[in-house]
C-alpha positions, -999 to +999 in steps of 0.1 A: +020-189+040-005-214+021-019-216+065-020-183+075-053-175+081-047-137+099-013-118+081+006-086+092+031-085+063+056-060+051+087-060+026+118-042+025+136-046-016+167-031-028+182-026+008+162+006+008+149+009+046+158-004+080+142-035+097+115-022+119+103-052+146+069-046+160+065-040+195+068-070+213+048-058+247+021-046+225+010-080+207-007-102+225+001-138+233-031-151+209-016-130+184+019-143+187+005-178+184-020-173+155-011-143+133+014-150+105+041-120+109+056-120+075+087-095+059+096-107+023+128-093+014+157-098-010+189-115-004+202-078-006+186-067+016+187-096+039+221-093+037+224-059+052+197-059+080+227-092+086+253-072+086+235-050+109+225-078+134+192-088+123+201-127+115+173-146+108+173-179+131+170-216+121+134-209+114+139-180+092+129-159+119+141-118+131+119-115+168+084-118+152+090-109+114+092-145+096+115-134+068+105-146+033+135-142+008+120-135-023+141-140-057+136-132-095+120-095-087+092-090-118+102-056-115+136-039-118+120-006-097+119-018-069+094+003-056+070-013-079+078-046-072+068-037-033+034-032-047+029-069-050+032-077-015+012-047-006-016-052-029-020-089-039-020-106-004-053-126-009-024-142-041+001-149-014-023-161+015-050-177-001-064-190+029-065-158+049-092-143+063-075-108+072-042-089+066-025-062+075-002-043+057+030-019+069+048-002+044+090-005+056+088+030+076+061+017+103+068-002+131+034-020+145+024-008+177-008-024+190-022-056+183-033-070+151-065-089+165-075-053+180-066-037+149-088-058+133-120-052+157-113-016+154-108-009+118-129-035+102-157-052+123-163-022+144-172-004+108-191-034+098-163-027+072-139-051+042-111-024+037-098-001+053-069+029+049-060+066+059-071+098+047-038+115+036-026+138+064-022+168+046-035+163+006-074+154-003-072+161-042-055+140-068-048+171-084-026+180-052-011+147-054-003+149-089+019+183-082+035+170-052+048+141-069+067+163-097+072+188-073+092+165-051+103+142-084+084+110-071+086+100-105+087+106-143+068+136-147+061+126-183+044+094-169+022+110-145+008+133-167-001+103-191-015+087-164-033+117-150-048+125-185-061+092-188-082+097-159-096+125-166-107+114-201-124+085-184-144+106-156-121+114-127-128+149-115-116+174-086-123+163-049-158+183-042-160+199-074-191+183-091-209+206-062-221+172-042-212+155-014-179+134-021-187+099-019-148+093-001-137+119+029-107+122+012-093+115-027-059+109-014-050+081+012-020+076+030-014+040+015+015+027+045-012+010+063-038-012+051-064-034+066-082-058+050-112-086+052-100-110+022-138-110+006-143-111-031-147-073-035-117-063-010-097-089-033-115-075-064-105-038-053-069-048-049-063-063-081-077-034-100-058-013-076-026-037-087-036-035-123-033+005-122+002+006-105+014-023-130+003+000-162+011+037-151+029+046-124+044+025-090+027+059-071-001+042-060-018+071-044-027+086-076-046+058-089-064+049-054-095+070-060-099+065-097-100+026-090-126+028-066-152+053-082-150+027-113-154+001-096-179+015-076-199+031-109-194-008-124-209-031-096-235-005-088-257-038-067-224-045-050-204-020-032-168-020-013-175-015+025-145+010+027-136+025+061-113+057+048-105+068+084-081+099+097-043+095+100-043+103+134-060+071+142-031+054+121-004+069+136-020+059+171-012+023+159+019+026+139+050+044+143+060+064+116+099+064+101+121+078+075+132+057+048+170+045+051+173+064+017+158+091-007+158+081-038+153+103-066+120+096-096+116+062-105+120+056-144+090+055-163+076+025-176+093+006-204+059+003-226+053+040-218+054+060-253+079+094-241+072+104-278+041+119-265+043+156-262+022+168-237+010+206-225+014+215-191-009+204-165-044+209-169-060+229-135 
């Protein structure tokens, strides 16, 4: 890991999800030499997608996936403790140039080196991800997720309120033109030039997820308009693009399970009593 200098990593924790290979006649031999293909998992895990015929080999390897079998979680969610992967890889590649990230429920179907042209150096851009395909409002985002139980609903809404009291308004509502296409991404794919503001970004965007809420689409937007309104001689070269042009380059899954809302976190004060939902 300390070599890699391009990454496509993913992780599957808590047994939660299949083992997705990337598609071998779509990767390019350059690629299969050069890019570090990394899935960190747990020995739980690893011990199912065993049991199931994915054995690593005497190298650690499942067809291009190197497994990495991580132990001592920092979180017991486990959903949160996926976040690390996802979110600090310039921590756990310190000597990459570029990564790629695949959430479990995506299997990589072009190549990264083109992924890379087309997402990042054809936008003259340092981060990239997806529009959500349905959702442009935090607002709307907020209501899915205790709609659909994603979570505490008592620690969304202190999370929610929080930004709000520190500036974060409705997508389009100030009356100008937004300065993202959308306020909700589709977070399952990410591509990234490790530079220090695409490594800045991702820490802040860590830091949220670590202190509210593992739903990291709700605190997406709020961490880049601060950092954006903080570093106003410096900005993030973000290339927000549509989903269609992610699921062109990923295939898109259902998770081996549902789980029901993750438990809120452990520093959260529940003795808050807190009015509905502000519209």
């Amino acid at each position: 890991m300390d070599t890699c200098r391009v990454v496509v990593s993913s992780c599957i924790f808590g047994g939660s999800d299949y083992l997705r290979r990337p598609t071998k006649s779509k990767i390019s031999s350059y690629s299969k030499k050069n890019v570090c293909f990394i899935m960190f998992l747990d020995e739980l895990t690893l011990a199912t997608l065993s049991s199931e015929g994915h054995v690593p080999d005497e190298n650690g390897s499942i067809g291009l996936w190197r497994s990495v079998v991580v132990k001592n979680l920092p979180y017991k969610d486990m959903r949160r403790a996926g976040k690390v992967p996802k979110l600090l890889a310039q921590r756990l590649f310190p000597s990459a140039l570029y990564s790629i990230w695949l959430d479990s429920k995506l299997r990589l179907n072009a190549d990264p080196m083109l992924i890379i042209e087309y997402f990042l150096w054809r936008k003259k851009a340092e981060y990239a991800i997806s529009v959500h395909y349905d959702r442009t409002c935090v607002w709307e985002e907020v209501l899915q997720n205790k709609r659909l139980n994603k979570y505490n609903h008592t620690a969304i809404d202190e999370q929610f309120y929080f930004y709000q009291s520190d500036g974060l308004v409705k997508f389009n509502d100030s009356g100008q033109e937004p300065v993202l296409p959308s306020y909700v991404p589709e977070g399952s794919f990410i591509v990234r030039a490790h530079t220090p503001m695409s490594n800045l970004f991702s820490c802040l965007w860590f830091n949220e997820v670590n202190r509210f809420t593992s739903r990291d689409q709700l605190s997406f937007t709020y961490t880049y308009l601060k950092l954006r309104r903080m570093n106003t001689g410096r900005n993030l070269h973000l290339n927000m693009f549509k989903d269609c042009e992610r699921r062109a380059v990923a295939k898109l899954f259902h998770h081996r399970t549902n789980g029901t809302a993750d438990p809120p976190p452990t520093d959260l004060r529940m003795n808050k009593t807190h009015s509905s939902m502000s519209s």
